[in-house]
C-alpha positions as CSV (number, residue, x, y, z in Angstrom):
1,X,0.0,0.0,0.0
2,X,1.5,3.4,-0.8
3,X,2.7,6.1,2.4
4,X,-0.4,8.5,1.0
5,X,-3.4,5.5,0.8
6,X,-2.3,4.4,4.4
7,X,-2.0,7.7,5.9
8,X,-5.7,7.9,4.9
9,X,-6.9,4.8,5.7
10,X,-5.1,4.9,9.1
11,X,-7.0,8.1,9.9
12,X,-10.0,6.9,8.7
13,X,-9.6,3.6,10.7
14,X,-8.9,5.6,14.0
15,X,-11.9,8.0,13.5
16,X,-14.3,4.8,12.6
17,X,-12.8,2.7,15.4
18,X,-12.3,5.1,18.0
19,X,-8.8,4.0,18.8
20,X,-5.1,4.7,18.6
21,X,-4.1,3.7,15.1
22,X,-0.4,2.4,14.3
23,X,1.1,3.3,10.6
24,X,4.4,0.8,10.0
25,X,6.6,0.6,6.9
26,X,6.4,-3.3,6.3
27,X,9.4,-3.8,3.8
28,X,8.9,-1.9,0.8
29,X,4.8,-1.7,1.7
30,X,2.9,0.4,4.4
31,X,0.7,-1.3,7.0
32,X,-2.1,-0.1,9.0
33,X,-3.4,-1.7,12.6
34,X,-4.7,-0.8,16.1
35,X,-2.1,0.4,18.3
36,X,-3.2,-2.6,20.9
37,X,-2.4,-5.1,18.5
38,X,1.0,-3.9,17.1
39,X,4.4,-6.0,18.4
40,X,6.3,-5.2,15.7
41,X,9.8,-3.0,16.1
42,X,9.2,0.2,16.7
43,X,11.3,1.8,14.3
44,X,9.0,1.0,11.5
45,X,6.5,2.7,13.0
46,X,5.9,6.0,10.6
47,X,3.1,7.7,13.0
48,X,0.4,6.9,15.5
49,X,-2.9,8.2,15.0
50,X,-4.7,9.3,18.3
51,X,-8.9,10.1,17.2
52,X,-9.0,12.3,20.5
């Protein structure tokens, strides 16, 4: 998924959801997941969205 796409679905996602959504570069893609649910390193993770 490109950085742009993400960036709006992980807003999107946090705003629907009403939770803290994580953005993470996954190799040469872009993933998007609740911030709960996210063990990955965190030095792929771009940004985290907060809806509040």
């Amino acid at each position: 998924m490109p950085l742009p796409l993400a960036q709006r679905h992980a807003w999107n996602l946090a705003r629907t959801l009403m939770v803290c959504v994580t953005l993470f570069r996954a190799g040469a893609a872009y993933g998007v997941m609740p911030s709960a649910e996210y063990d990955g390193d965190a030095s792929h993770i771009l940004h985290e969205y907060d809806p509040f």
